[in-house]
C-alpha positions as CSV (number, residue, x, y, z in Angstrom):
1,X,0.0,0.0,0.0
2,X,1.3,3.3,-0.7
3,X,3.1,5.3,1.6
4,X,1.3,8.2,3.2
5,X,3.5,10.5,5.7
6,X,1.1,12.3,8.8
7,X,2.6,15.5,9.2
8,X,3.5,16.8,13.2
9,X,0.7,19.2,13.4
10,X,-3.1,19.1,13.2
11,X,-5.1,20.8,10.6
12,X,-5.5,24.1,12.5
13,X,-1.6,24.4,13.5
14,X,-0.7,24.0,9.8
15,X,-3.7,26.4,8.3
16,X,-3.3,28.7,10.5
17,X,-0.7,31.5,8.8
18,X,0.7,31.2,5.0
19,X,-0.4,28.1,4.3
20,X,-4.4,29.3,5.3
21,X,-3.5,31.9,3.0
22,X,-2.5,30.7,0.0
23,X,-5.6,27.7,0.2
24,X,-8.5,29.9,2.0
25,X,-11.1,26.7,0.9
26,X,-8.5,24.0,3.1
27,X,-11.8,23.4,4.5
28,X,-15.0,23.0,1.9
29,X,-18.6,21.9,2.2
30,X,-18.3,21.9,6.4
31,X,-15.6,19.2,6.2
32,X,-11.5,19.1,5.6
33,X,-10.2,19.1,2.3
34,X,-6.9,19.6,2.6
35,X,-5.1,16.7,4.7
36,X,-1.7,17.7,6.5
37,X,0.4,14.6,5.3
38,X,1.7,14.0,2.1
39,X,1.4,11.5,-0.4
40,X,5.0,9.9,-0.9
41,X,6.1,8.6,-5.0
42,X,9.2,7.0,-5.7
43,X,11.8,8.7,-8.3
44,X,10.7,6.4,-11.1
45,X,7.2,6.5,-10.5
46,X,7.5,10.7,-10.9
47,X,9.8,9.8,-14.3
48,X,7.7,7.5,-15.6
49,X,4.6,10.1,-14.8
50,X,6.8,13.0,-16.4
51,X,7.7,11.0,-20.0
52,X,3.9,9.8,-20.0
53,X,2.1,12.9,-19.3
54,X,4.1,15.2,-21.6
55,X,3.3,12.3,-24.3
56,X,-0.1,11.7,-23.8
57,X,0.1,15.9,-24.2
58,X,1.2,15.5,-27.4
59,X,-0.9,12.7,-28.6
60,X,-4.0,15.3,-27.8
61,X,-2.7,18.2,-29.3
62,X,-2.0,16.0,-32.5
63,X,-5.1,14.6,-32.4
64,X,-7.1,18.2,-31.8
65,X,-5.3,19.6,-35.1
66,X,-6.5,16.3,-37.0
67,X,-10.1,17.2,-35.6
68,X,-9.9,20.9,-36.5
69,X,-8.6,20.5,-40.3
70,X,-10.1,16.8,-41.7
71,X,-12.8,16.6,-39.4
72,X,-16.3,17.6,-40.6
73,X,-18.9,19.6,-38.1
74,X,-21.1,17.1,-37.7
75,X,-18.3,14.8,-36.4
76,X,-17.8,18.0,-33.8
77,X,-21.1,18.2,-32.8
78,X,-21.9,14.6,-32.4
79,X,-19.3,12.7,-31.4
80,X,-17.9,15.3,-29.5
81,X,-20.8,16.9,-28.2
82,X,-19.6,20.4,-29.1
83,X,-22.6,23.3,-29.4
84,X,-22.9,24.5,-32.8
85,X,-22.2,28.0,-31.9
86,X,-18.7,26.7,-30.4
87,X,-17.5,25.2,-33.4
88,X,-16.6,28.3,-35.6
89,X,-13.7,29.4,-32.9
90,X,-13.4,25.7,-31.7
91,X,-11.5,25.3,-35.1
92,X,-9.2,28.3,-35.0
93,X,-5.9,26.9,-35.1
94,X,-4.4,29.0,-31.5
95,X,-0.8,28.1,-30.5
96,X,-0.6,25.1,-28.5
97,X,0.0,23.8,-25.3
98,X,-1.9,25.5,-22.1
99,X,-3.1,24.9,-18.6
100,X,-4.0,21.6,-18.6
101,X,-4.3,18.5,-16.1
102,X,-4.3,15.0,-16.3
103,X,-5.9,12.6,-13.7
104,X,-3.9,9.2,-13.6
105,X,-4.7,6.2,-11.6
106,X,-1.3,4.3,-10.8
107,X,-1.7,0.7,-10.7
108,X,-0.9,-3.3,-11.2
109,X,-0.8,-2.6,-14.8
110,X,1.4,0.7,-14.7
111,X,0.0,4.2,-14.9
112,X,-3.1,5.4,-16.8
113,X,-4.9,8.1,-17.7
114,X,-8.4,8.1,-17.2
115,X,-9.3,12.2,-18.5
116,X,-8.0,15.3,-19.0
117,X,-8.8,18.8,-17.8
118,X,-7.9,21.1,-20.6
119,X,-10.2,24.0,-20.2
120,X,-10.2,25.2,-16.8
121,X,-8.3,23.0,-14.5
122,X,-8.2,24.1,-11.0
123,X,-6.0,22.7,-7.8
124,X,-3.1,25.4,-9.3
125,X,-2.4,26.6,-5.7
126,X,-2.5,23.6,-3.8
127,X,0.0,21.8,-6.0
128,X,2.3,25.3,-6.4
129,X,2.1,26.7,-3.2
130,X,0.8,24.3,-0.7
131,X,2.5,21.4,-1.6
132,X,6.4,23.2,-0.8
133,X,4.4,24.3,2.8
134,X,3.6,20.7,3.3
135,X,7.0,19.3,2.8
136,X,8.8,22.0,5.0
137,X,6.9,20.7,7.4
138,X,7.8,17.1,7.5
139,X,10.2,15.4,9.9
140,X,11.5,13.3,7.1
141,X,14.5,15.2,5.2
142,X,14.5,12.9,2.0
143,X,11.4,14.6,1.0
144,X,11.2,16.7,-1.5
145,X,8.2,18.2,-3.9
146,X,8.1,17.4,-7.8
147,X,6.3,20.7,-7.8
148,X,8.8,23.1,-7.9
149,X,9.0,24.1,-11.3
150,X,5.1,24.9,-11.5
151,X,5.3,28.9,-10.9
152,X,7.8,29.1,-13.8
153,X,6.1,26.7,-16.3
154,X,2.7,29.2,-16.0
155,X,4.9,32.0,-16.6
156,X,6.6,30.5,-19.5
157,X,2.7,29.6,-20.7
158,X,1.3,33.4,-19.9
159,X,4.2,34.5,-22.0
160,X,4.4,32.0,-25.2
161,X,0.2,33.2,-25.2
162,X,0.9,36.6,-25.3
163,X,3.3,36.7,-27.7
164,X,1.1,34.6,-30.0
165,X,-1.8,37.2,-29.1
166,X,0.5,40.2,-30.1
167,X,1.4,38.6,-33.5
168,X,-2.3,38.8,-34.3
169,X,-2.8,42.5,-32.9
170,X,-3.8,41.7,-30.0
171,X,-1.7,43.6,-27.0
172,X,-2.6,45.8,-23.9
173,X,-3.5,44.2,-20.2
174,X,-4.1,40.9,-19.2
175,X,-8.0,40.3,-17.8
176,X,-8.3,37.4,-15.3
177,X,-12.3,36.4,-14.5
178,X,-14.3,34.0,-12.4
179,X,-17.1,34.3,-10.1
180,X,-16.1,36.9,-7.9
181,X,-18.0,35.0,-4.8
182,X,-16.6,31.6,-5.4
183,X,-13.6,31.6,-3.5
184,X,-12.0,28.7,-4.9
185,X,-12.1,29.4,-8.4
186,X,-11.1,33.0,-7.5
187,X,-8.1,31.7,-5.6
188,X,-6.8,29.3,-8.4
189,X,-7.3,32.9,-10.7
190,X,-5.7,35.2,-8.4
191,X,-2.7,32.8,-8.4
192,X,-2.3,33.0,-11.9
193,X,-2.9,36.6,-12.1
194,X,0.6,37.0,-10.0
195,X,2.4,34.6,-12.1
196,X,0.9,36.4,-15.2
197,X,2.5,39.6,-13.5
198,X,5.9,37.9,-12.8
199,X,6.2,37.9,-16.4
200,X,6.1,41.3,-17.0
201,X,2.3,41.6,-17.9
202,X,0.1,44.8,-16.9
203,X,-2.7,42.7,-15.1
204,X,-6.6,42.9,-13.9
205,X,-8.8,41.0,-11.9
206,X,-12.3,41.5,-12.9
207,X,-15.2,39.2,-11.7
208,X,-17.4,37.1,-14.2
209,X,-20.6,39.4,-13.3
210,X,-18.9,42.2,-13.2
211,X,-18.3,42.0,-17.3
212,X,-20.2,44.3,-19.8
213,X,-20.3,43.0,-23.6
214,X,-21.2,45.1,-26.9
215,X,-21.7,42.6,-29.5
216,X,-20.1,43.4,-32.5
217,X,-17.8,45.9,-30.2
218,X,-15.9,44.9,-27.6
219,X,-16.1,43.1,-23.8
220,X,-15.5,45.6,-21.2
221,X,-15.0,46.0,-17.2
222,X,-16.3,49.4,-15.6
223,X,-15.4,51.0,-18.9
224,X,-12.4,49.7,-19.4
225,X,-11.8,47.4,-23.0
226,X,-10.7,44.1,-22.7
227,X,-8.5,42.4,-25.2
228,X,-7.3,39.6,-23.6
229,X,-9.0,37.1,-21.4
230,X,-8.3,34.3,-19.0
231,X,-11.4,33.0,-17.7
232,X,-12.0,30.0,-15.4
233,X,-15.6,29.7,-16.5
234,X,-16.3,26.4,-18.7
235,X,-16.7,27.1,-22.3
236,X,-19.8,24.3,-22.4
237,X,-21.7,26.8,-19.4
238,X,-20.6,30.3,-21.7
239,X,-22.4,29.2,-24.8
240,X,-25.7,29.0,-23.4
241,X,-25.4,32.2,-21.6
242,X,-28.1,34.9,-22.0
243,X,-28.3,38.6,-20.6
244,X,-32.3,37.8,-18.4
245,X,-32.6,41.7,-18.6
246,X,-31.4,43.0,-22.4
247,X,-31.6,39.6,-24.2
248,X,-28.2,39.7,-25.5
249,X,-26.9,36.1,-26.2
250,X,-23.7,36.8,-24.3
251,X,-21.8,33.8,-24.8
252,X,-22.2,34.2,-28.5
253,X,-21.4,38.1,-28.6
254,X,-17.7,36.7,-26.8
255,X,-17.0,34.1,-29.6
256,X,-17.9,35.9,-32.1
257,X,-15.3,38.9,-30.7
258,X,-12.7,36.2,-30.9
259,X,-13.5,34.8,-34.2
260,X,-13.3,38.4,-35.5
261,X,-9.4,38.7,-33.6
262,X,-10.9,41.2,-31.2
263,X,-10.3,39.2,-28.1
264,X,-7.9,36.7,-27.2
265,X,-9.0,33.8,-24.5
266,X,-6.5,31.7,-22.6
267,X,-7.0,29.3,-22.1
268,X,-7.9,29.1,-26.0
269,X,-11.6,28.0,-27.2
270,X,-9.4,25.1,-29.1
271,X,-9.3,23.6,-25.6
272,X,-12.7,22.7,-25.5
273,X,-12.4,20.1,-28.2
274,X,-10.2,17.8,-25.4
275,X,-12.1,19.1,-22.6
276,X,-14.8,17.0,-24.3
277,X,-14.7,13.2,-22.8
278,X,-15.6,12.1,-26.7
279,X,-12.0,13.4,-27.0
280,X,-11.1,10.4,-25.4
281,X,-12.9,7.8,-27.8
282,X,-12.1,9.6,-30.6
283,X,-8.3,9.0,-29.7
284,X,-9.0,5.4,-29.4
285,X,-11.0,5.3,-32.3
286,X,-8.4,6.7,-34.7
287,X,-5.7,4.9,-32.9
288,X,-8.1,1.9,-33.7
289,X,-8.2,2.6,-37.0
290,X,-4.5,4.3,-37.3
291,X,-3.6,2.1,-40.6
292,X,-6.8,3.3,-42.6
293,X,-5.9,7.1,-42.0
294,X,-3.6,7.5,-45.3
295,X,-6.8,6.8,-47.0
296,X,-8.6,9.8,-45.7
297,X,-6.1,12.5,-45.3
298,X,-2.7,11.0,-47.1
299,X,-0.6,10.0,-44.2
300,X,-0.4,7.7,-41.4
301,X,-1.6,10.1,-38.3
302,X,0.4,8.4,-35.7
303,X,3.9,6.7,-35.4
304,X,4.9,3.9,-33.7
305,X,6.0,5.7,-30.7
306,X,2.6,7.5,-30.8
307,X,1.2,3.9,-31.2
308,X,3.1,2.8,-27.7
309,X,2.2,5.6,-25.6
310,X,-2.1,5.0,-26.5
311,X,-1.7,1.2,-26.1
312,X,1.0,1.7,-22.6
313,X,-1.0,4.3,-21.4
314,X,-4.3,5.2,-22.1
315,X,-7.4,3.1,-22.0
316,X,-10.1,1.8,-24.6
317,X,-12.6,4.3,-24.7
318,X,-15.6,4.3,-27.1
319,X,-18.8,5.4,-28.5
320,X,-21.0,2.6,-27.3
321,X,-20.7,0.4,-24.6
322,X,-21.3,-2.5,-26.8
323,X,-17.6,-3.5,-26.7
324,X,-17.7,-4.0,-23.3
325,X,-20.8,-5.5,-22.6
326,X,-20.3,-8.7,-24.8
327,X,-17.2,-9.6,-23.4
328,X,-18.7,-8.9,-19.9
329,X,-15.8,-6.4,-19.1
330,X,-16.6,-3.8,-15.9
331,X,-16.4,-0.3,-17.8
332,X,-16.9,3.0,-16.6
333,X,-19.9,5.8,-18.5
334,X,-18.6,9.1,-18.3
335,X,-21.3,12.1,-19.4
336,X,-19.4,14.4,-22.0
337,X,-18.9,17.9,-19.6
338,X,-18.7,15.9,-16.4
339,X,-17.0,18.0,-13.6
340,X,-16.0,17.0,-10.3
341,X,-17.0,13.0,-10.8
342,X,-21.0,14.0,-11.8
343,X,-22.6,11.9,-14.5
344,X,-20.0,9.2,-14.0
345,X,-21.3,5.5,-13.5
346,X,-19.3,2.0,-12.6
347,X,-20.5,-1.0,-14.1
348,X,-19.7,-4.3,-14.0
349,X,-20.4,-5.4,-17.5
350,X,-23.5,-7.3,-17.8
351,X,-24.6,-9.0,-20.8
352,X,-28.4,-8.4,-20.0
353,X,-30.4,-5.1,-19.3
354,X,-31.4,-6.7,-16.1
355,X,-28.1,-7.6,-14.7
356,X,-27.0,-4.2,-15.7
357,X,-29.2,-2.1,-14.3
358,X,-29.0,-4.5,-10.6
359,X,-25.2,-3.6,-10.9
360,X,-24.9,-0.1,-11.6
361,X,-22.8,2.2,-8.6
362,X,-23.3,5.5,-8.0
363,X,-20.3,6.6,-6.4
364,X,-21.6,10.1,-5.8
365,X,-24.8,9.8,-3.9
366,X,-23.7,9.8,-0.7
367,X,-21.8,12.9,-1.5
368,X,-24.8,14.7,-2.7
369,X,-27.1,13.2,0.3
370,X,-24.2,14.7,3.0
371,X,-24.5,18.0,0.8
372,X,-27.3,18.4,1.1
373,X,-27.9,16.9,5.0
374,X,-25.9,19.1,6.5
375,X,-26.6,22.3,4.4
376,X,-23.4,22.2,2.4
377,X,-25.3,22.4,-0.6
378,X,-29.2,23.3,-1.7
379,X,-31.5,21.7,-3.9
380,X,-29.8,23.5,-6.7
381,X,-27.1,20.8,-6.4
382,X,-29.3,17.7,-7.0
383,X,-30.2,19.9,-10.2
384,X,-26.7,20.0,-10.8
385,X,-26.1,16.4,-10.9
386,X,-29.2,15.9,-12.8
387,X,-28.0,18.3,-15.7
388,X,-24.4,16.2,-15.9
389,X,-26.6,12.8,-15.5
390,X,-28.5,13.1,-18.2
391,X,-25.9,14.2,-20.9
392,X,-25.1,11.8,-23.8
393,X,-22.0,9.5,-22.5
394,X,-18.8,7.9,-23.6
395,X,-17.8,4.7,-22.2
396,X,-14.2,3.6,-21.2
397,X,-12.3,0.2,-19.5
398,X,-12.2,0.5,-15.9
399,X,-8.8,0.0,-14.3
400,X,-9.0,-0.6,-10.2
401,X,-7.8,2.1,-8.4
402,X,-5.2,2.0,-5.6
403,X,-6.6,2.0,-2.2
404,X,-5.1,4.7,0.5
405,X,-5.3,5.3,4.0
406,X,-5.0,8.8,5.4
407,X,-5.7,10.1,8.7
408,X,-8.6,13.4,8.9
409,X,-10.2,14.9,11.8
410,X,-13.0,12.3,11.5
411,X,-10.4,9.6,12.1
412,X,-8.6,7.3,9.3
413,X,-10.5,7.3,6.1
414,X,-9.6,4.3,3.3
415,X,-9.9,6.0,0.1
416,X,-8.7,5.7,-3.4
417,X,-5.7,7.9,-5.1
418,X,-6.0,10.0,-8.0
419,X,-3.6,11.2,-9.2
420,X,-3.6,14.6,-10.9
421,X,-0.8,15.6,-13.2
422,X,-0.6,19.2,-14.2
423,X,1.0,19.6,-18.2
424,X,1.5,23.3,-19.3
425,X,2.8,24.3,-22.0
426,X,3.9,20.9,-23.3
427,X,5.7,20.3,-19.9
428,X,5.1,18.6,-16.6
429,X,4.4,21.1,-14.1
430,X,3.2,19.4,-11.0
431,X,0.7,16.9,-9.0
432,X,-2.6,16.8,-7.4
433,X,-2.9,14.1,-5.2
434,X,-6.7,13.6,-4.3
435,X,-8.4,10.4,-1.9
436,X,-11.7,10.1,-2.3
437,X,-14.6,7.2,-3.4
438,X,-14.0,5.0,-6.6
439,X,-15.4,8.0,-8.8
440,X,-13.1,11.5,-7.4
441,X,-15.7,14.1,-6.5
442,X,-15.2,17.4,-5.1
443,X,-15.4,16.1,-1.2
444,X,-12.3,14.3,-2.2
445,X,-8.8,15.1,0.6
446,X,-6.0,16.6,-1.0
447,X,-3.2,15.0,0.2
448,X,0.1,16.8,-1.1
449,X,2.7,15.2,-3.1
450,X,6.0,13.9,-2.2
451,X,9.1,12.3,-3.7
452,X,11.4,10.1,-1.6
453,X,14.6,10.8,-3.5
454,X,17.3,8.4,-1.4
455,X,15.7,5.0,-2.3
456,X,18.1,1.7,-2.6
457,X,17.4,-0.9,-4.9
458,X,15.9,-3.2,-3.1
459,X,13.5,-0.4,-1.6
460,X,12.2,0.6,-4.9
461,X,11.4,-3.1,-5.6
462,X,9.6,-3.3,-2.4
463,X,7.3,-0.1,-3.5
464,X,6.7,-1.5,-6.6
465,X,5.0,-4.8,-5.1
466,X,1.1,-4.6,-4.6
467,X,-0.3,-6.1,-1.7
């Protein structure tokens, strides 16, 4: 079982200066959510993590230019579940790499990643700031955080954007937006925002309500024109958007503005073609059907080290669930915008309706039914899971994931690891270390990452065995 190190101070001793600063939500929905111990990786397991993520990184950035120049709209639409009036700026070729993070579940049959966050990824201070907190903090010396190089990687990012941005016209101050009352995502923006400045950006915080749009003009703040845009506000929620008192369509006003080169978004509206889970069965599916592609476009899309990174590390993922289901193989159904774990469902593989409806989990529910018990959450939030629930799905193999034990204020809690892996700009950048049920939801612990760097042979073989 992996190795989980319990800090020498309770929650309120660690919180309780910078580290209470830099994560104000430590606590969320009445309960703790950051844990003070760390999560403890051996060196190979943080290199083979770094050459994966960075290549699964380029497999989707390959894969999102073959979408966007030989892939028709329909195949956006319906197999990737992208709204029509996304499409137009969806296929407007931006430079890539961005903010982006993978979730991996490390097990018996090596690592694997089950999704990734392309559009707005959050958990940016914990792994920047909190985890190097964290590990000062720990008796054990060997320690060290495979975080460090996250503050400079978002600069780098901020930069290689803006010079792009300024090649199309497009200069003045940075813009940084979310919900001005949500203090998480205004924390994970804030963070950026400084990073952003580091780099020798003039830079604004502006909240999401706050924001005034002419169509056909420009997006504005008190006044103020905005040219460039980082939002944490999900591209799939900013389409349907509608001004209740003027009428204005507001989410298509803002594309339009970009599809014009009036206004720049970071990260880029590209982004939401990988944000979509069909992403993930349309890699399989061309990876599939890799030998055909010379017929349709006049080359061979991936090569044989492409070929070796899908089939080592990233899982059948399809359409239907029909693959699955006759060889009576326990899969998981994933809703196309699912955040947080909502609209995802474990089954066992059935090869009846019966057996399959008998031996669905809903690894959620008790979440929601704690929510709302002890007034973390209103009915608004079983409307929530309901609108993720009921989306179209995608349906991928499901791999076991390791089991945890951590210690919280409620006592020891046996949970499962996630692992999140942040990639920006092309790069690792750090990891999100999250115990929660079998399907991550936001009531999941964060429990930091750490790297044992002096480990013998015969240690390393030891970590490597499963109990």
């Amino acid at each position: 079982m992996r190795q989980v190190v319990q800090l020498p101070l309770s929650h309120e001793e660690v919180f309780q200066g910078e580290a209470g600063q830099q994560i104000p939500y430590h606590r969320m929905y009445g309960k703790q959510y950051c844990v003070p111990a760390l999560t403890v990786y051996s060196p190979s397991e943080i290199q083979e993590l770094c050459t994966a993520a960075e290549a699964v990184d380029g497999i989707y950035c390959k894969v999102m230019r073959f979408i966007q120049q030989y892939m028709p709209d329909s195949f956006l639409e319906h197999q990737l579940g992208i709204h029509p009036g996304l499409i137009p700026t969806a296929r407007m070729e931006m430079v890539t790499g961005g903010i982006t993070r993978q979730d991996w579940i490390i097990g018996e049959a090596g690592p694997k990643c089950i999704e990734n966050n392309t559009d707005t990824p959050t958990g940016i201070p914990e792994a920047a700031a909190l985890e190097n907190i964290l590990v000062g903090l720990a008796e054990d010396t060997t320690l060290t955080g495979p975080s460090a190089e996250m503050d400079a990687r978002i600069r780098e990012c901020f930069r290689i954007w803006l010079e792009f941005y300024t090649e199309q016209g497009l200069q003045g101050p940075v813009t940084f937006t979310s919900f001005g009352e949500h203090v998480e995502d205004r924390t994970n923006t804030a963070y950026l925002m400084k990073r952003c400045q580091e780099a020798g950006y003039e830079v604004f915080y502006a909240a999401l309500e706050e924001l005034e749009i002419v169509p056909g003009e420009a997006l504005y703040h008190r006044g103020r024109e905005i040219n460039l845009l980082y939002r944490l506000y999900p591209l799939e929620y900013l389409i349907d958007d509608r001004d209740e008192t003027t009428g204005v369509d507001i989410g298509a006003a803002l594309l339009e503005l970009v599809r014009e080169g009036r206004l720049g978004l970071m990260n880029p509206v590209q982004h939401v073609l990988m944000q979509s889970k069909g992403f993930m069965a349309a890699i399989w599916s061309l990876y599939e059907r890799n030998e055909q592609t010379p017929e349709y476009c006049g080359f061979t899309l991936f090569d044989e080290a492409e070929m070796d990174v899908i089939s080592r590390y990233l899982l059948p993922t399809y359409f239907s669930a029909e693959p699955f289901q006759l060889n009576a193989m326990p899969y998981v159904a994933k809703s196309y915008w699912g955040r947080e774990g909502r609209g995802t469902l474990l089954l066992d593989g059935g090869t009846d309706n019966a057996s399959r409806k008998q031996n669905i989990e809903h690894p959620l529910k008790e979440e929601l039914e704690f929510k709302l018990a002890t007034g973390a959450a209103d009915e608004d939030e079983a409307e929530i899971t309901a609108y993720y629930e009921n989306q179209p799905k995608i349906y991928q193999q499901l791999v076991p994931m390791e089991q945890v034990v951590i210690e919280t204020e409620d006592g020891a809690y046996s949970g499962y690891l996630l692992t999140g892996v942040f990639v920006i700009g092309g790069r690792l950048a750090g990891m999100l270390p999250r115990v929660g049920e079998k399907v991550t939801g936001d009531m999941a612990y964060y429990c930091a990452a750490a790297v044992r760097e002096r480990m013998n042979d015969e240690e390393e073989k030891a970590w490597r065995t499963w109990d």
